[in-house]
C-alpha positions in Angstrom: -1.5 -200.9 -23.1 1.8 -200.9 -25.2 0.8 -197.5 -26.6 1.7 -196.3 -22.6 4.9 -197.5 -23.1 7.5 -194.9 -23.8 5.2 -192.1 -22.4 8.5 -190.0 -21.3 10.5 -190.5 -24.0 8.3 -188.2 -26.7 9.5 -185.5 -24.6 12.1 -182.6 -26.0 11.9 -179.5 -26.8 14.2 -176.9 -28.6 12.2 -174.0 -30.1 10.2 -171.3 -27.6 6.7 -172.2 -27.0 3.7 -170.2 -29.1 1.4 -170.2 -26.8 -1.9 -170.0 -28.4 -1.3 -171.8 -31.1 -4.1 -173.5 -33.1 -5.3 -177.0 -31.9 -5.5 -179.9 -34.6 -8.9 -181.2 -35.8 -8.1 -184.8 -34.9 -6.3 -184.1 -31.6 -7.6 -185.4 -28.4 -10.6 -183.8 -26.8 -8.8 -183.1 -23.4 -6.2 -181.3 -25.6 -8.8 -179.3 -27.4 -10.5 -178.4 -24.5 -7.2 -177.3 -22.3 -5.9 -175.4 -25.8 -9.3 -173.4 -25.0 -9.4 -172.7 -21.5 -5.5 -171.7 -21.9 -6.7 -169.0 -24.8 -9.0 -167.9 -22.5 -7.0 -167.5 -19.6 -4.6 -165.8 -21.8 -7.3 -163.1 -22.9 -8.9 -163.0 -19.7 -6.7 -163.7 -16.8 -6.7 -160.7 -14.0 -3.1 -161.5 -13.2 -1.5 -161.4 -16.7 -3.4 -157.9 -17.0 -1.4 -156.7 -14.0 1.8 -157.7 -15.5 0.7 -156.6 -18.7 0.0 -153.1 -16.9 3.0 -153.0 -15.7 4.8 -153.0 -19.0 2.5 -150.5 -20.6 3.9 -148.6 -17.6 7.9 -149.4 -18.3 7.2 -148.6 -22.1 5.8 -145.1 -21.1 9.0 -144.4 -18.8 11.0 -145.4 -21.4 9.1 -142.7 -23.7 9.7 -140.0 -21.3 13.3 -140.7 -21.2 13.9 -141.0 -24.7 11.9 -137.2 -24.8 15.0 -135.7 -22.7 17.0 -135.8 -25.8 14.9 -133.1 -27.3 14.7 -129.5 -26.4 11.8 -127.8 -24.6 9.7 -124.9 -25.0 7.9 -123.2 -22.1 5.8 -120.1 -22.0 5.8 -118.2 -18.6 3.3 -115.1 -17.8 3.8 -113.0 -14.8 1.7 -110.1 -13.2 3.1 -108.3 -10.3 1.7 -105.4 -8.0 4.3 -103.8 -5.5 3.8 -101.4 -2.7 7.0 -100.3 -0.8 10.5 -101.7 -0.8 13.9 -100.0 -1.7 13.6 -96.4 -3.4 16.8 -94.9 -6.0 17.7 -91.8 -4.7 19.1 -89.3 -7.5 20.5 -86.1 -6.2 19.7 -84.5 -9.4 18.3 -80.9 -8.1 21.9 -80.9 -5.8 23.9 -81.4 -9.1 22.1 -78.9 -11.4 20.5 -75.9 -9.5 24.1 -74.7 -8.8 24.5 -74.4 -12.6 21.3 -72.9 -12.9 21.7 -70.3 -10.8 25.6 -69.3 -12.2 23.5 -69.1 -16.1 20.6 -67.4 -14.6 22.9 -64.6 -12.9 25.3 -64.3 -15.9 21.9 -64.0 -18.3 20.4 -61.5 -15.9 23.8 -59.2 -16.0 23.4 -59.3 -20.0 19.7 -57.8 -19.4 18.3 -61.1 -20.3 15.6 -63.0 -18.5 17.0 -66.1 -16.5 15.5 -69.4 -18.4 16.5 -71.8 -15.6 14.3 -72.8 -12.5 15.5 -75.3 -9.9 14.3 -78.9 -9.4 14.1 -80.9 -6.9 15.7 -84.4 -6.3 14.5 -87.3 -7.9 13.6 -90.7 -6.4 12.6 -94.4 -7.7 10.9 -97.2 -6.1 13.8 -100.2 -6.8 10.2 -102.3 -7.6 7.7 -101.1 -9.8 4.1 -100.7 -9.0 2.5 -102.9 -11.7 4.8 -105.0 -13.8 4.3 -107.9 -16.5 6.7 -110.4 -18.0 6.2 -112.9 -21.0 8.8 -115.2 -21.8 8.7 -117.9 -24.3 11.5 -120.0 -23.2 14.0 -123.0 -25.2 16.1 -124.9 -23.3 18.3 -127.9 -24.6 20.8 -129.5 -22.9 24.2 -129.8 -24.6 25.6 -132.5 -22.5 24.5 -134.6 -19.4 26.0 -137.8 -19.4 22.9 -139.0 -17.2 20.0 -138.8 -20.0 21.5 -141.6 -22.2 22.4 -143.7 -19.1 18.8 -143.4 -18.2 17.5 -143.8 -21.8 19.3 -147.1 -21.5 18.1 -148.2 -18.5 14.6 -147.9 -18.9 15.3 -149.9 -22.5 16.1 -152.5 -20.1 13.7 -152.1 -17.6 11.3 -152.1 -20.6 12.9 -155.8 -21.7 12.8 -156.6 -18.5 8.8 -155.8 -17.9 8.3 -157.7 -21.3 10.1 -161.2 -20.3 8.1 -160.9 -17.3 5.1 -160.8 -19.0 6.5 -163.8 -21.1 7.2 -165.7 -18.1 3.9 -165.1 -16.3 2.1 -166.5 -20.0 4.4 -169.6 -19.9 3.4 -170.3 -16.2 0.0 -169.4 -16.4 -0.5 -171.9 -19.2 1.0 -174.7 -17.6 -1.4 -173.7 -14.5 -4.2 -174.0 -16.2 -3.8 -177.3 -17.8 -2.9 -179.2 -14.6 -5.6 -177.4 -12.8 -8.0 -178.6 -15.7 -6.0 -182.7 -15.4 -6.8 -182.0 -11.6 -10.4 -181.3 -12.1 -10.9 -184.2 -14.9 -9.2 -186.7 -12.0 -11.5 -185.7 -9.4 -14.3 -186.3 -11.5 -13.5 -189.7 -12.6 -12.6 -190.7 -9.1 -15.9 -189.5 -8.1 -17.4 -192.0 -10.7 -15.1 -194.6 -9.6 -16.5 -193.8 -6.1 -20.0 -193.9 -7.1 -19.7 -197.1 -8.8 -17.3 -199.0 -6.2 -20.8 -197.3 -3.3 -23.6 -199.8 -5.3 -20.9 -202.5 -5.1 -20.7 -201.6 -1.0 -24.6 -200.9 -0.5 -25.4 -204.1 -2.3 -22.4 -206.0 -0.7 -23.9 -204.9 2.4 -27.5 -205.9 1.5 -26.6 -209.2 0.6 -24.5 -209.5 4.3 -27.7 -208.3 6.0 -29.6 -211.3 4.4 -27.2 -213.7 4.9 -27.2 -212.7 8.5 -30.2 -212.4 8.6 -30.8 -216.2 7.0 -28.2 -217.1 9.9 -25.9 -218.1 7.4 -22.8 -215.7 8.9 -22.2 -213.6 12.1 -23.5 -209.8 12.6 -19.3 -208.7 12.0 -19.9 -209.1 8.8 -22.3 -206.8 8.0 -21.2 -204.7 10.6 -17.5 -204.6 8.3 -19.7 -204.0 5.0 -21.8 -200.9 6.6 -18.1 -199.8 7.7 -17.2 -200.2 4.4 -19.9 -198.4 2.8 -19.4 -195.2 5.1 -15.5 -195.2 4.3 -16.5 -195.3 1.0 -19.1 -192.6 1.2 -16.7 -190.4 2.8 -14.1 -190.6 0.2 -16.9 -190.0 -2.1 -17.9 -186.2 0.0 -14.5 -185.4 0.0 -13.9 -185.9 -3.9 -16.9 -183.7 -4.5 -15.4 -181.1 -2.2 -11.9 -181.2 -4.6 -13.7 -181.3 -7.7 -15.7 -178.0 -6.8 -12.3 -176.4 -5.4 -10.7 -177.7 -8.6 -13.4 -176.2 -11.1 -13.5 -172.8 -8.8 -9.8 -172.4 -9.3 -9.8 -173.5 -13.2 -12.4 -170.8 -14.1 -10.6 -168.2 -11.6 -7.5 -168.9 -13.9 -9.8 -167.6 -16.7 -11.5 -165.1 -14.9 -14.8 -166.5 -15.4 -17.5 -167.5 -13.3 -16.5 -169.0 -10.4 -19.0 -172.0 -10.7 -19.7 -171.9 -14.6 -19.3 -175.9 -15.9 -16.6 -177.2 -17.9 -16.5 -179.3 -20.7 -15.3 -182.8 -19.5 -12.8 -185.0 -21.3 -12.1 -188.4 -21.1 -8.2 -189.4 -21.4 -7.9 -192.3 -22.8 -5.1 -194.8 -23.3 -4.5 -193.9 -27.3 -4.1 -190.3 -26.3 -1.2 -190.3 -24.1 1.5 -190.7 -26.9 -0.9 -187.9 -28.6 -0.8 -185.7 -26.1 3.2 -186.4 -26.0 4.0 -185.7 -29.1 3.4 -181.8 -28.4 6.9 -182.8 -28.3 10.0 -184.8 -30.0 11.3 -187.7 -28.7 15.0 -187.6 -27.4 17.8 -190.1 -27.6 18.6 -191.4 -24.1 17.3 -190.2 -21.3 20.8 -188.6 -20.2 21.1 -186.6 -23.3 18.0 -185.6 -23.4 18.6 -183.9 -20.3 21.5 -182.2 -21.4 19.3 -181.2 -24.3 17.0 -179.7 -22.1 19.2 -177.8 -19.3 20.5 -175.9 -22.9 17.2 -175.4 -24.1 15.6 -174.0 -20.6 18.4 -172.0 -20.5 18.1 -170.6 -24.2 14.4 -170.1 -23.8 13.2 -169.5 -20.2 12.3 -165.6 -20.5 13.2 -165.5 -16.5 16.8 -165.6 -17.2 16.2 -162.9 -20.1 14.2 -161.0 -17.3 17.6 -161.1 -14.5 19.6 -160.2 -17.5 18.0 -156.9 -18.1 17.8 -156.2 -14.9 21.5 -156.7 -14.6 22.0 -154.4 -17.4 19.7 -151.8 -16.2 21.4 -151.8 -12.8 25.0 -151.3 -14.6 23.0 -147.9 -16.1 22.3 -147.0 -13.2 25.6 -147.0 -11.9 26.6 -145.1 -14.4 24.0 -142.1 -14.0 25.3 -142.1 -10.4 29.0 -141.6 -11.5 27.4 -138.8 -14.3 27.2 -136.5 -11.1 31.2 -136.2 -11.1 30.7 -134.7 -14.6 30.0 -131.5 -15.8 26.0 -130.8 -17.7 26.0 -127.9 -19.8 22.6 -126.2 -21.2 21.9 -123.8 -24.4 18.6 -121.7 -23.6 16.8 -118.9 -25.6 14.3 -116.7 -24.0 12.4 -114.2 -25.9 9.7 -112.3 -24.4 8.2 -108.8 -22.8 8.3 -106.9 -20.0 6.5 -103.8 -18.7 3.9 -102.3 -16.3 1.0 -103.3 -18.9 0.3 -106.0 -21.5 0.7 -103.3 -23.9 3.4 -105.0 -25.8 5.1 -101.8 -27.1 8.4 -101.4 -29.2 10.6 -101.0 -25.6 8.7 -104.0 -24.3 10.3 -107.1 -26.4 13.9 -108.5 -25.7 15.6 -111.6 -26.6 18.7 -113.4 -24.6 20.7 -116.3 -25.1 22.8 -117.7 -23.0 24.7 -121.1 -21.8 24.3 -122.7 -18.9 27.3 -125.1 -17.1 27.0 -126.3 -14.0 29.3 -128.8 -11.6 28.5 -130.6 -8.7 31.5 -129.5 -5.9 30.5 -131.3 -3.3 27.5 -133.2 -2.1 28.0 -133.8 1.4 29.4 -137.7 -0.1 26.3 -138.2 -1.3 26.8 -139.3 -4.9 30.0 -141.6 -4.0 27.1 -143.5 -2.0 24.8 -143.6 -5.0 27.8 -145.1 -7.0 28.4 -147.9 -3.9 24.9 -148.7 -4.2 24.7 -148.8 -7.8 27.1 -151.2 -7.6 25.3 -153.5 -4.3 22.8 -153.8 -6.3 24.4 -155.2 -9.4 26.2 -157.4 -7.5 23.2 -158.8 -5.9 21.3 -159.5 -9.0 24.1 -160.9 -10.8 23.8 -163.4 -7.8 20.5 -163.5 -8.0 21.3 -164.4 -11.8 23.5 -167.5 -11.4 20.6 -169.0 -8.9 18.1 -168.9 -11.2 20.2 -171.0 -13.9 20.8 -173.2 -11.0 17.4 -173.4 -10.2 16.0 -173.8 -13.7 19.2 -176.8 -14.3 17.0 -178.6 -10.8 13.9 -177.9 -12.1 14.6 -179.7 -15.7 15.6 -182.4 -14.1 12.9 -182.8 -11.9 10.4 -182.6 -14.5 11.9 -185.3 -16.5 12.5 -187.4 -13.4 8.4 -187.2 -12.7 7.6 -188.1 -16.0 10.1 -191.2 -16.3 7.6 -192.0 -12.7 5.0 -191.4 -14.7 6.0 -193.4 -17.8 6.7 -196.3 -15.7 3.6 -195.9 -13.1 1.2 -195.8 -16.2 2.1 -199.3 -17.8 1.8 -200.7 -13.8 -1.3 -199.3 -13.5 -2.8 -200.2 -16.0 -1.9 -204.3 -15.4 -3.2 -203.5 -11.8 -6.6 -202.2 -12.6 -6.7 -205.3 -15.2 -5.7 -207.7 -13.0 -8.0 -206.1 -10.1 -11.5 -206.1 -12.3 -10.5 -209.6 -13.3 -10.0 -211.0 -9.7 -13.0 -208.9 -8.3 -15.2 -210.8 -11.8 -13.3 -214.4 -10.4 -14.8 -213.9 -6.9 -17.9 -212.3 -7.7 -18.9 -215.1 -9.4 -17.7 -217.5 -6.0 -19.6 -215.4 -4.0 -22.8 -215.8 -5.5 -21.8 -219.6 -5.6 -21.2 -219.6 -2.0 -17.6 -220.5 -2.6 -15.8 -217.4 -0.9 -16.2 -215.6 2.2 -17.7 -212.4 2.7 -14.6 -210.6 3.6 -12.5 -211.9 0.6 -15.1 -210.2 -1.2 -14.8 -206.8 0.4 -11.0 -207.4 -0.1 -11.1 -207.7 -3.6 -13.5 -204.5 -3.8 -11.3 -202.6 -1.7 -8.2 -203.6 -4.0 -10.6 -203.3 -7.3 -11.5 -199.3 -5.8 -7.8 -198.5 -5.1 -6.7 -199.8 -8.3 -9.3 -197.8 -10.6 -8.4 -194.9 -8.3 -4.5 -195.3 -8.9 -5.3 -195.8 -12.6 -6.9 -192.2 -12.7 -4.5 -190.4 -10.8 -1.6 -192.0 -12.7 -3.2 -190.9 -16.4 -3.6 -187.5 -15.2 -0.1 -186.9 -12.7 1.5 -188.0 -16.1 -1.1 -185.2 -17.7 0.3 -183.1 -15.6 3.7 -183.9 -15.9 4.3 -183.4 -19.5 2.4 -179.7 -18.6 5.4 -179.3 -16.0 8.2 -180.5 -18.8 6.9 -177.9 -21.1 6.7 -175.4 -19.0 10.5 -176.1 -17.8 11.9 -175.7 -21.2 10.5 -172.8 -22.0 7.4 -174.1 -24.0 7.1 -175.7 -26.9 6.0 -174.7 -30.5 2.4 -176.7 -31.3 2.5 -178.1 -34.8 
């Protein structure tokens, strides 16, 4: 009982949690067996390979920006056939028969024979018939104030895939423990429930005697049979929450939906064990100061926003790269021809350097810049919610664990109290001493008190889960 006492006040944190870190040999079996089903869910969870997924795919957009730093090399073949198109007329027979003739006549007045004939005019086809061009092509850009504003922001958008992932291993841990609390609870209220049924049937069965032996009136065993089905339908509707409860635990881990689990009994002795995962605080309003500066040190969600904010001040600034010049070296070195002959005329080489400005875009890049600059307003926002939000949700956790550090002690002096009343008047019963219904009283109050016992253990279970996960996790020893 005094070991209860103090529950909440093991609980602080300052270090970011591990979270598959090795369980102790002499730890509690309920910690042993959540520490599993968290490694598993951690190897095995559908979910966390989605997210895990979607960082593979902000690492590979981060490689193919960091690849527009470096030049590229392209090979381009080309085979044409033409038939028709513009034609080069050259009036070459115009221009030289006139000459021909004037050498030919002064030749033939000498006696000599006339050398010259006339020709006709020439003509070219502007496209040739058969043509083929291979050019092995570098291009590297000089300067483009975009590619390192876009380097950087996938960099962030990377960080920000990977604090995501973080934050979805932090949550899904602390899901899977309080899903596992949840199904222990439902199983030891079901044994409560089967127990507190004999206790009913045979409460009943003694009744139907007595009434039987004329010794009391039919509403009393008419109360017990009610109390038997009430009972009996709590008990149905615990088995329904423990199957839900062990479908959803091995969903977590991605295992058979109805594959057992080990069970674990939480006993008394193990509570301070269990919350001494972590330190214990001095006062409880320091201790929440403590842990508002350690959630916001530690919570990768925050790291998440903040990359986000960084990689939407990148992309502002690839918006306002259009109002700036790119220049481009390229080389291209290659044939051309009618046939893949590759000839001495064929080969050729040029260099040149490419500039290019952006004159107008119809206002289309002063938008991009206003939106840039939206949306880093908005998640800046979004920023300063989430501290405000994870400042709530500290306090929160610690307020249901100081519930649960004061519920636990009560309970347990309830449940006491109720077993030892229930042993008092069973004993008068049997003696003849108390009524039927005082009897069914002190059942009723011995059932509700075993039940509040359970759910208290495990809500505090669950609590300390919750604390953990506010924080940012813990380290395991």
């Amino acid at each position: 009982m005094t070991a209860q006492i103090g529950f909440a006040g093991f609980v602080l944190a300052l270090l970011l949690a591990n979270p598959v870190a090795a369980t102790p040999a002499d730890a509690p079996a309920v910690e042993r067996v959540a520490d599993a089903l968290v490694a598993e869910a951690l190897e095995s969870n559908l979910g966390l390979s989605a997210v895990q997924a979607g960082v593979d795919q902000r690492l590979a957009a981060l490689d193919v920006a960091r690849a527009r730093f470096l030049p590229t090399l392209d090979l381009q073949l080309r085979y044409s056939e033409a038939d028709g198109g513009r034609e080069i007329e050259l009036p070459v027979g115009d221009l030289l028969n006139p000459v021909y003739s004037s050498l030919n006549a002064l030749l033939a007045a000498s006696g000599q024979p006339a050398p010259f004939t006339p020709i006709a005019n020439q003509s070219f086809s502007f496209l040739r018939d058969r043509e083929q061009e291979s050019v092995l092509r570098l291009s590297q850009s000089l300067y483009d104030a975009r590619i390192a504003a876009e380097r950087r922001r996938a960099s962030y958008g990377y960080d920000a895939a990977r604090y995501g992932l973080e934050s979805y291993r932090l949550q899904l841990e602390r899901d899977v423990r309080q899903a596992y609390y949840r199904w222990l609870a439902t199983r030891e209220a079901i044994e409560t429930l089967a127990a507190t049924l004999e206790l009913a049937a045979e409460n009943e069965r003694v009744n139907d005697s007595l009434y039987r032996n004329g010794r009391v009136t039919r509403d009393l065993v008419l109360r017990a049979e009610a109390d038997r089905l009430k009972i009996d339908q709590q008990l149905a509707r615990a088995r329904s929450t423990e199957s839900l409860a062990l479908r959803y635990v091995n969903l977590l881990c991605n295992a058979p939906l109805t594959r057992e689990l080990e069970s674990a009994r939480v006993t008394d002795a193990d509570l301070p064990r269990l919350a001494a995962r972590v330190p214990r605080p001095t006062g409880t309003a320091a201790a929440a100061l403590q842990f508002e500066d350690t959630a916001l040190e530690h919570r990768a969600e925050l790291r998440q926003l903040d990359a986000g904010v960084a990689a939407a001040g990148e992309s502002e600034r690839i918006a306002r790269a259009a109002f700036k010049p790119q220049v481009a070296f390229a080389v291209d070195a290659g044939t051309q021809g009618s046939d893949w002959d590759y000839s001495d005329q064929d080969p050729y080489v040029m260099a040149y350097v490419i500039v290019r400005f952006n004159l107008f875009s119809g206002g289309a890049d002063r938008a991009s810049v206003r939106a840039a600059r939206a949306r880093s307003a908005e998640l800046q926002a979004g920023r300063a919610l989430a501290e405000q939000q994870i400042r709530i949700q500290v306090h929160e956790a610690l307020s249901d664990l100081e519930v649960a550090e004061a519920s636990l002690a009560t309970a347990s002096r309830r449940a006491g109290a109720a077993e030892a009343a229930f042993a008092i008047i069973s004993k008068k019963r049997d003696l003849g001493q108390v009524s039927p219904a005082d009897y069914l009283d002190a059942q009723r109050v011995l059932t509700e008190a075993r039940l509040n016992g359970n759910v208290t253990r495990y809500e505090a279970l669950a609590a300390l889960a919750q604390v953990e996960y506010a924080i940012g996790g813990v380290e395991q020893p």
